[in-house]
Every structure is written in C-alpha cells, then in structure tokens.
C-alpha positions in Angstrom: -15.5 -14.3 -6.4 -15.1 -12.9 -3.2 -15.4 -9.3 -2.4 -12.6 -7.8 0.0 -12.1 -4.4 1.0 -8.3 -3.8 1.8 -7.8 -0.4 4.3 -3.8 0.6 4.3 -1.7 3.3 5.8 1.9 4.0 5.9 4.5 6.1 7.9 7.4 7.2 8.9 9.2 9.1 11.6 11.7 11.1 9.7 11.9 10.6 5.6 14.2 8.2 6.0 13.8 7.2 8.9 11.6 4.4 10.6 8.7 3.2 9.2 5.7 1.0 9.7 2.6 0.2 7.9 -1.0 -0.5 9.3 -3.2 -2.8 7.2 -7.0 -3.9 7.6 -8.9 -6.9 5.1 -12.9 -7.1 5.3 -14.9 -9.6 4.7 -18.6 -9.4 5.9 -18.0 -9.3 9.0 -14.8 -10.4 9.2 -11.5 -8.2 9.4 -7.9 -8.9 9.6 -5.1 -6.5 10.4 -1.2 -6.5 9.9 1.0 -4.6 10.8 5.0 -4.3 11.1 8.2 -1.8 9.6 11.5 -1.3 9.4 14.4 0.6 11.0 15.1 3.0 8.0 13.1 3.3 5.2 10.5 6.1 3.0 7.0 6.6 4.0 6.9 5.4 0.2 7.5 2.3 0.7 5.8 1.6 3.7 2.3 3.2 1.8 3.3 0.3 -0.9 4.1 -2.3 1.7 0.6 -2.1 3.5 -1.0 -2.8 0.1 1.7 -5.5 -0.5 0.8 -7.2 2.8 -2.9 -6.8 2.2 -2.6 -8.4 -1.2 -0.2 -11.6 -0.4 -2.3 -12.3 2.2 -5.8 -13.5 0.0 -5.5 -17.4 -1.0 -7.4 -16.7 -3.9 -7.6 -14.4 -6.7 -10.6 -11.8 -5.5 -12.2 -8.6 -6.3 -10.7 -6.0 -3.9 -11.4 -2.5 -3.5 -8.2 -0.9 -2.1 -8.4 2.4 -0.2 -5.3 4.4 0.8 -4.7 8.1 1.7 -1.3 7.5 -0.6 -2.1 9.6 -4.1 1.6 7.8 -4.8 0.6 4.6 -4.9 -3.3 5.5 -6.1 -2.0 7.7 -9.4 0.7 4.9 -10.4 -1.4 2.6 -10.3 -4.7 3.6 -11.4 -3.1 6.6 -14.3 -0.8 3.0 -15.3 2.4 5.0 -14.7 3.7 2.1 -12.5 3.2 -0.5 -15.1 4.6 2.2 -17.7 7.9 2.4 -15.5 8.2 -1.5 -15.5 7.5 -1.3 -19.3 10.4 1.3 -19.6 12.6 -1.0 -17.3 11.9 1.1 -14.2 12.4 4.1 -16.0 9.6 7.2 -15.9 8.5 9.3 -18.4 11.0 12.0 -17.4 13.5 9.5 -18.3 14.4 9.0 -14.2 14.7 6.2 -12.5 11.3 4.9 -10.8 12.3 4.8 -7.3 11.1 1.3 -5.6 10.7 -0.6 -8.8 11.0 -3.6 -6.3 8.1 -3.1 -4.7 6.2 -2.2 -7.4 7.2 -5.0 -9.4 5.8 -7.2 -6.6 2.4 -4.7 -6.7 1.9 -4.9 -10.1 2.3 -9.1 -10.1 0.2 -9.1 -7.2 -2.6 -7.0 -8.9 -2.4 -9.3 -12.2 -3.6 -11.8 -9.6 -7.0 -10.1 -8.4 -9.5 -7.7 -9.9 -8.1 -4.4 -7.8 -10.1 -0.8 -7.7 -7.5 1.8 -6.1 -9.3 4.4 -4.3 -8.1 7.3 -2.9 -9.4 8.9 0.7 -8.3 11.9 2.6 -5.5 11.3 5.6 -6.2 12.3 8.8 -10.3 13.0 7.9 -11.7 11.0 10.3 -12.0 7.8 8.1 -12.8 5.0 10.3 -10.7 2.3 8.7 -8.0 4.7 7.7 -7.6 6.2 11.1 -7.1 2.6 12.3 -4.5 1.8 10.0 -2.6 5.1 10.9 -2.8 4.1 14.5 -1.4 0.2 13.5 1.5 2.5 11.1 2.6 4.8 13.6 2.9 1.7 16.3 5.0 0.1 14.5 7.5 2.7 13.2 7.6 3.5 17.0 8.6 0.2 17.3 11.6 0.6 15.1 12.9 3.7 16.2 
C-alpha cells in the first residue's frame, strides 16, 4: 500500500468571506499541489476542502498521514465527533446542528476509503509544507475577492 503524506491549509479573508485552500500530496519524491476557493464561504470549510481535494485525488485506497494546522478538522475527526454527528444525523452532542455536515459526510466516506492518521501542526511556525499550503490558500482566496 502506498504511503502518502497529504499537507493542507485553508483560509479566508473575512469569516465569511472568500476563501481558498492550499493542498500538497508526497510521494517519494514526488509532490502534487491544488489549489482553488470560493467567493464566500468559512475558513471551515475551506480547512475541510483541502483535505477533501487531497483525498479524492488518490486512485487507490492508501495509507495517508494528513497534517493540518486546523484542530477543527483534526479533533472531529480523530476524538470521532464528526462520525458521532453523522451518527446523530448531523446533530452534536449539545444537541446543535453540526455545521457542514456536507462536507464531512464526503470526509468521512473518503476516509472509509484509505487508512488516514490526522495530525495536527502549528500555523504560521515555519512548517515547510504548511507554509506552502498557506501561500497556495491565501492565492487563491485573493483570487476570489
């Protein structure tokens, strides 16, 4: 089974407002990057998208370590509370809806699909990969605005 390690990063100039989100696959030697927004959305759901993106594009199920500065998409996945929403029909534990139950939904099928280790690194902390993905985020909510 291949071994890929998926780098993402979201943003968002205003909350709404537009977003983009930076992706990077590795393998070896070899890296991929995507990239691309939308005219009004959450820094939310751009951190979910760049997973999203990262994980729709493998053409076969893989191990992939996932690495995000997003402790939203991190905790709900690896404390289960996302698949505990869907469980709950996209209700949380505080008997709220779970906000972007359609992208999770498409998260959670995607992860059924691969062998996926969420971890977490600090924003902005001079994170090689992560700093790359920022740059490929912020470029493209730019390009919405």
């Amino acid at each position: 089974m291949k071994h890929i390690k998926l780098y993402s990063d979201g943003a968002c100039r205003g909350n709404p407002g537009s977003g983009g989100y930076g992706t990077i696959l590795v393998f070896g030697e070899a890296e991929k990057s995507f990239s691309d927004g939308e005219a009004h959305t959450t820094n939310n759901r751009m951190e979910l998208m760049g997973v999203i993106v990262g994980l729709e594009a493998l053409t076969e199920p893989c191990r992939v370590d996932v690495y995000t500065d997003s402790k939203y998409v991190v905790d709900a996945v690896a404390k289960g509370w996302a698949v505990g929403w869907r469980q709950r029909g996209w209700i949380k534990a505080d008997k709220k809806p779970a906000l972007n139950s359609d992208l999770w939904e498409r998260l959670l099928n995607l992860i059924e699909q691969h062998q996926t280790t969420f971890h977490w690194v600090k924003g902005h902390a001079g994170h090689v990969y992560n700093e790359r993905c920022d740059v490929l985020a912020t470029q493209a909510a730019d390009r919405f605005r």
